[in-house]
Backbone bond lengths (Angstrom), bond angles and torsions (degrees), N, CA, C in turn:
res aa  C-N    CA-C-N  psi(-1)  N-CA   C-N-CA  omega(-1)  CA-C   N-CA-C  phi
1 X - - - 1.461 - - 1.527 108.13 -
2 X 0.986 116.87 123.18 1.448 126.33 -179.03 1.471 112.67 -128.10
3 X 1.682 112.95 103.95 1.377 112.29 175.76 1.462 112.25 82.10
4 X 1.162 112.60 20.07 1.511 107.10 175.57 2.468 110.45 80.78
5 X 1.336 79.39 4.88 1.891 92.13 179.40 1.389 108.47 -126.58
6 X 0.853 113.73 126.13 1.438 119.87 157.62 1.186 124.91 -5.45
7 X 1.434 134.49 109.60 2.097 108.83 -178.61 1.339 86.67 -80.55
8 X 1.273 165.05 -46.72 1.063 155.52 -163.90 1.559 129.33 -37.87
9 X 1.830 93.56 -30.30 1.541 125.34 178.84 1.772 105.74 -88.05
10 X 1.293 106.46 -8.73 1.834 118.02 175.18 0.942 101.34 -80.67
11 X 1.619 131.91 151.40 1.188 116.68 128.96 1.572 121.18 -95.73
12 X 1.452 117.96 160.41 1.333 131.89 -167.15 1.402 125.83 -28.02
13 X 1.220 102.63 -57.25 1.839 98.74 155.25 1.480 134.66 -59.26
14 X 1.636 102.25 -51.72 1.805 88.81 165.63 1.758 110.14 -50.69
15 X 0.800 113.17 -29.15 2.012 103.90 -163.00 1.494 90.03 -67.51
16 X 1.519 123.40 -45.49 1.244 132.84 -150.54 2.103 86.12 -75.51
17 X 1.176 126.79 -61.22 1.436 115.04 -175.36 1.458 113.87 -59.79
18 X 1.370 122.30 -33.29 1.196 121.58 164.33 1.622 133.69 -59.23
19 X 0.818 113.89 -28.35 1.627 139.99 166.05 1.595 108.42 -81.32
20 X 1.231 125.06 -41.51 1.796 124.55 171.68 1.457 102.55 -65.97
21 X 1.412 112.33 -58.91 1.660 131.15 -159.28 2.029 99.94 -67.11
22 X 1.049 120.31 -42.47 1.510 128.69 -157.56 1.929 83.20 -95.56
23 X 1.129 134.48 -43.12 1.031 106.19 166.22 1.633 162.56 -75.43
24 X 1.778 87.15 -6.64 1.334 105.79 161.41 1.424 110.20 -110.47
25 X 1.337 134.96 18.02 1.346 136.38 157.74 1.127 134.48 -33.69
26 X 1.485 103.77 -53.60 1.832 91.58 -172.28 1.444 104.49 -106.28
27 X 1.269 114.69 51.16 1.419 111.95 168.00 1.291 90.97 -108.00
28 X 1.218 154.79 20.67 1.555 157.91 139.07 1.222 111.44 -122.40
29 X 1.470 104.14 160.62 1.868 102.67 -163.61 1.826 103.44 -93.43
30 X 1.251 100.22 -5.17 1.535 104.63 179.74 1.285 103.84 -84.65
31 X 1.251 112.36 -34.48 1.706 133.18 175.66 1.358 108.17 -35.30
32 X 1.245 96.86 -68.76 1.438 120.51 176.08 1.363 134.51 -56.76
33 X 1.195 99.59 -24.75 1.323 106.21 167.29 1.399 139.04 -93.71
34 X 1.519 118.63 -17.54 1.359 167.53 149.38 1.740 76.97 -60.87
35 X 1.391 142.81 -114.53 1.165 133.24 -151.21 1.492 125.10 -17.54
36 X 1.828 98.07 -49.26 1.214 122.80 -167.03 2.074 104.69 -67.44
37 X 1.129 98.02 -38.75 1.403 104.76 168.28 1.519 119.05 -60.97
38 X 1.476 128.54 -34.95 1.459 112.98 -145.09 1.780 75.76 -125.36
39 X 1.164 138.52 12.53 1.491 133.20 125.78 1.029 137.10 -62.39
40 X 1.550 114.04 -24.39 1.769 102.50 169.20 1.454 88.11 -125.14
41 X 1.817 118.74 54.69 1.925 107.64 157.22 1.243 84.64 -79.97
42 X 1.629 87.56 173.98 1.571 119.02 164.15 1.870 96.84 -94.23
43 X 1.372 116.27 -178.93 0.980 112.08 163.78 1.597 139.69 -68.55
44 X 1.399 101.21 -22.84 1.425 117.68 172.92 1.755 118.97 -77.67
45 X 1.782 91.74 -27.97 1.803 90.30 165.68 1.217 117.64 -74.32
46 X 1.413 114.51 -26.57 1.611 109.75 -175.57 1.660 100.60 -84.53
47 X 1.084 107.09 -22.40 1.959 97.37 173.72 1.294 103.82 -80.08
48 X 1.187 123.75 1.94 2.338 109.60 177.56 1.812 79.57 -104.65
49 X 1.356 142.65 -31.99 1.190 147.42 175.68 1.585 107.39 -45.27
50 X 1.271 124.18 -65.68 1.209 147.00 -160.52 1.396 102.72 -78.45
51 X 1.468 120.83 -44.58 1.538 121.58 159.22 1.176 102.15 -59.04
52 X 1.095 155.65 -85.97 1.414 165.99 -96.59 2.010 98.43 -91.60
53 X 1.690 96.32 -43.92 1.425 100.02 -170.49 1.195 100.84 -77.34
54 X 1.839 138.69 -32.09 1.261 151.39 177.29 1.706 115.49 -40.38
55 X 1.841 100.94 -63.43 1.194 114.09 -178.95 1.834 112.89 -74.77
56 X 1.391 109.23 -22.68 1.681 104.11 -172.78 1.648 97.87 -97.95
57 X 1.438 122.85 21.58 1.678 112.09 -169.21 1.623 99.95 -172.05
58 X 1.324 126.80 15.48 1.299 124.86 169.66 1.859 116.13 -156.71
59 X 1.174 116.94 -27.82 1.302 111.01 174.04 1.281 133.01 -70.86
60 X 1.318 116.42 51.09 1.579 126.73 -161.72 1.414 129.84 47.36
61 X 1.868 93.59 72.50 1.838 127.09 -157.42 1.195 76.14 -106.85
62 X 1.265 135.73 -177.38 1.262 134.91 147.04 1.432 109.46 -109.10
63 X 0.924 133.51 133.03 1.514 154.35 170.82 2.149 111.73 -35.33
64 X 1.203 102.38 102.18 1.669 107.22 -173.52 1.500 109.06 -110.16
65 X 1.532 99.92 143.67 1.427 91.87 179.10 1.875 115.07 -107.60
66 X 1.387 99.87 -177.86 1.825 85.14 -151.17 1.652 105.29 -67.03
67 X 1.097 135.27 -29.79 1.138 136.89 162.78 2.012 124.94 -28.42
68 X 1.383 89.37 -48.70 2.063 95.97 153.05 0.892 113.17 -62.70
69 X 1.775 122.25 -42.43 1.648 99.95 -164.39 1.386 105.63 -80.62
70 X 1.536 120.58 -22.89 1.138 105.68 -172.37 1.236 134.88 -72.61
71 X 2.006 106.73 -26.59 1.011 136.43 174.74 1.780 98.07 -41.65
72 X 1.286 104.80 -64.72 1.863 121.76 -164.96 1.346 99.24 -61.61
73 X 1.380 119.37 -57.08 1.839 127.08 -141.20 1.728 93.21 -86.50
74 X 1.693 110.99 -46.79 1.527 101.33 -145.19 1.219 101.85 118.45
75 X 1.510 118.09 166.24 1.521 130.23 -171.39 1.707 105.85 -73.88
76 X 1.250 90.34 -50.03 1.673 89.51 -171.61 1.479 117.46 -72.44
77 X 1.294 133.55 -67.91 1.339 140.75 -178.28 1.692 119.92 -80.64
78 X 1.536 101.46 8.63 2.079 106.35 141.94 1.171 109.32 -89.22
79 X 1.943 115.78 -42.33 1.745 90.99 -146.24 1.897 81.93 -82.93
80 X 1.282 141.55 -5.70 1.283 116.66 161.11 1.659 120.76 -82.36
81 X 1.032 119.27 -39.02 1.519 109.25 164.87 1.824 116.12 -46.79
82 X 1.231 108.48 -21.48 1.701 129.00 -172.64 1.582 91.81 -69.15
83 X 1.643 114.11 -59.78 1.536 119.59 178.60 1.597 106.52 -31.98
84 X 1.408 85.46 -67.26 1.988 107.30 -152.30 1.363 101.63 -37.05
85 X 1.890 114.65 -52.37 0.835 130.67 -170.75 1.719 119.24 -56.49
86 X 0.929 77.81 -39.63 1.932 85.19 -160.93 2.357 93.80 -76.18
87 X 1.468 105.90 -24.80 1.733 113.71 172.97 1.586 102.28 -86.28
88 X 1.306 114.96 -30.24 1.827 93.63 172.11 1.487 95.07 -87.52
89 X 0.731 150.96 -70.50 1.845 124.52 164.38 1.607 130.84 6.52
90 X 1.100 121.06 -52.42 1.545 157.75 -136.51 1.495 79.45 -101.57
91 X 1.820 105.50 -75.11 1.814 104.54 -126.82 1.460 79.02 -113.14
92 X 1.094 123.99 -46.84 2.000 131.67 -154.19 1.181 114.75 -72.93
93 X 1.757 124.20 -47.30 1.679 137.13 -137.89 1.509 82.18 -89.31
């Protein structure tokens, strides 16, 4: 069970970004809150999720390191967008 969905209803890579991403989560409070969300998706929220991270971190984005995001976002919600990024890389692209 992953996230309150079925892993069975995952395929192998989403489980695999979900499992990278949810485990360094709540070491930021955005983290955490983003965690707290994609524990009670349904399966269809985590598929606009999984799109969403696809198109903002793999469709010919260019690759940033956390120092941009932090520059833009702030401490907390770069160095976790920094995560997401570097697991849709990993598990998604």
């Amino acid at each position: 069970m992953v996230a309150g969905v079925d892993g069975e209803s995952l395929s192998e890579a989403e489980r695999r970004y979900l499992d990278d991403v949810l485990a360094k989560a709540p070491s930021t409070k955005s983290g955490a809150k983003w965690r707290n969300n994609v524990i009670s998706a349904s399966k269809a929220d985590l598929d606009m999720i999984f799109d969403g991270e696809r198109l903002t971190f793999c469709e010919g984005v260019p690759r940033r390191d956390q120092d941009s995001f932090t520059a833009q976002m702030g401490r907390d919600v770069g160095r976790f967008t920094f995560i997401r990024q570097e697991a849709a890389h990993e598990h998604l692209c």
